[in-house]
C-alpha positions, -999 to +999 in steps of 0.1 A: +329-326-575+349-341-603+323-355-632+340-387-637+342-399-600+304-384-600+293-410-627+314-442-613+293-434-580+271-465-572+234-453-579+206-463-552+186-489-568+150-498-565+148-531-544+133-563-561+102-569-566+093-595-542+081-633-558+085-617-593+055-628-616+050-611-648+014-597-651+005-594-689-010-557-696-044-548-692-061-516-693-059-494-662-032-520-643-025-557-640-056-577-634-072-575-594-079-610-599-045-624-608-028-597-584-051-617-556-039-649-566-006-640-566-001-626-532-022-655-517+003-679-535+034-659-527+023-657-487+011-695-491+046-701-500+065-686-476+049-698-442+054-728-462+086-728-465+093-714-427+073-743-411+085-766-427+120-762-425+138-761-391+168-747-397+172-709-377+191-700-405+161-699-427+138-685-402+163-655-396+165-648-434+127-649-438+122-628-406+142-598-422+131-600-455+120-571-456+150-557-451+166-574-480+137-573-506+124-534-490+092-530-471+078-514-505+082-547-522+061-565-496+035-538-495+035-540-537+025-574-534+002-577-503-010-543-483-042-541-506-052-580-492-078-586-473-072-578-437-083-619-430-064-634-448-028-650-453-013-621-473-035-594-453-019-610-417+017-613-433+016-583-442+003-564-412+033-588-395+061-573-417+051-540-410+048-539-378+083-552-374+098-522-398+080-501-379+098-512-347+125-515-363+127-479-380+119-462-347+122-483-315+128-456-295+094-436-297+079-469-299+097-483-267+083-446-252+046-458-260+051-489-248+063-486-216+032-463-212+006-486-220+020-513-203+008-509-166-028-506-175-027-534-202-011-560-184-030-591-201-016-576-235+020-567-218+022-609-209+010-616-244+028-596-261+062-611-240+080-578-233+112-576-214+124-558-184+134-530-185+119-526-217+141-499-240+146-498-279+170-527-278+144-551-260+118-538-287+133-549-316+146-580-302+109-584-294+093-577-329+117-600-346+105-630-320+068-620-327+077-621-365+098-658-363+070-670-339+050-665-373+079-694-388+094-715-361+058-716-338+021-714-338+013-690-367-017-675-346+002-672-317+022-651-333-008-631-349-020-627-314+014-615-296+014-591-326-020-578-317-013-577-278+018-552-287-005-532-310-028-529-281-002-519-255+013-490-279-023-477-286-032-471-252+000-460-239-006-433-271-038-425-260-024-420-226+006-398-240-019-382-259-041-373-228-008-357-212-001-337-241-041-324-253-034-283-235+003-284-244+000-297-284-037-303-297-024-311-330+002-341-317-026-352-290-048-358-318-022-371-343-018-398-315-054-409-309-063-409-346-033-431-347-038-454-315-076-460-332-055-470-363-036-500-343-069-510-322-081-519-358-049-538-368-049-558-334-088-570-339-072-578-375-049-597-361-071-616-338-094-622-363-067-640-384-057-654-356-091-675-355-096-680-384-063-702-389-072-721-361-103-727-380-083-734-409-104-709-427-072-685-435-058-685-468 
């Protein structure tokens, strides 16, 4: 490759950090405390922003912003929050929707196999029909604008009600595939245990800001 149209190639760079704040230096990392305060101020902010405004524009902007700031942003600022609490259930929101996003089709696979025997989560949830990788993303991004443009724990709960429905139809896949693969069956379970404890996350946010208790 010629050097000089090498080095006028645009170079990946590292996406923003999301609400910037500058930390001043401390030994061994910025300060917990201040960290803390910062994410509960940056998510305090943003549902903030989305409620109050009615405008879809803004809801569709806020919806994929993690797709404009990077998911690694977000989680830089609030995966280490409390699971109840504003951050913590943002959080668990955004990723949820990259993950859909990232890999509907698996995810659509899942799904559609946990939906028969979790019918009360399927109707929370609101899935489609037929339900395929299109109808799952659509899906995720109502979940996530729900979170903007609706009841904030309604939307924690339809998130919950979809983690539920993809954890037993893993479980279920993971059943199927036990004699054939023991090492993907148990991938599966370990991770359908994983999204039981999101979804009972999520519901417990979910109370709590109807009790005005999450901040």
């Amino acid at each position: 490759m010629n050097q000089a149209a090498s080095s006028s190639a645009p170079r990946p760079h590292k996406p923003l950090p999301f609400a910037p704040v500058d930390f001043e230096p401390f030994t061994g990392g910025p300060d917990p405390a201040r960290v803390s305060e910062a994410a509960h101020l940056a998510a305090q902010a943003l549902v903030h922003r989305g409620r109050k405004s009615d405008d879809p524009a803004v809801t569709k902007r806020l919806v994929k912003l993690a797709d404009q700031q990077g998911l690694e942003a977000i989680a830089e600022m609030w995966a280490e929050s409390p699971a109840r609490s504003l951050p913590g259930a943002l959080w668990r929101l955004y990723a949820l929707r990259a993950a859909t996003q990232n890999d509907p089709e698996r995810l659509s696979v899942y799904f559609r196999a946990g939906q028969d025997t979790a019918q009360v989560s399927k109707a929370v949830a609101g899935a489609a029909e037929p339900l395929g990788a299109d109808e799952l993303r659509t899906m995720a991004d109502a979940i996530l604008s729900g979170a903007f443009d609706g009841d904030f724990d309604v939307a924690l709960e339809r998130s919950a009600a979809f983690c539920r429905v993809v954890a037993l139809g893993q479980s279920r896949v993971a059943d199927a595939r036990e004699h054939a693969d023991e090492n993907h069956a148990g991938k599966l379970t370990r991770n359908a245990h994983q999204l039981v404890k999101t979804a009972e996350d999520l519901e417990s946010a979910a109370a709590a800001w109807r009790n005005g208790e999450l901040d």
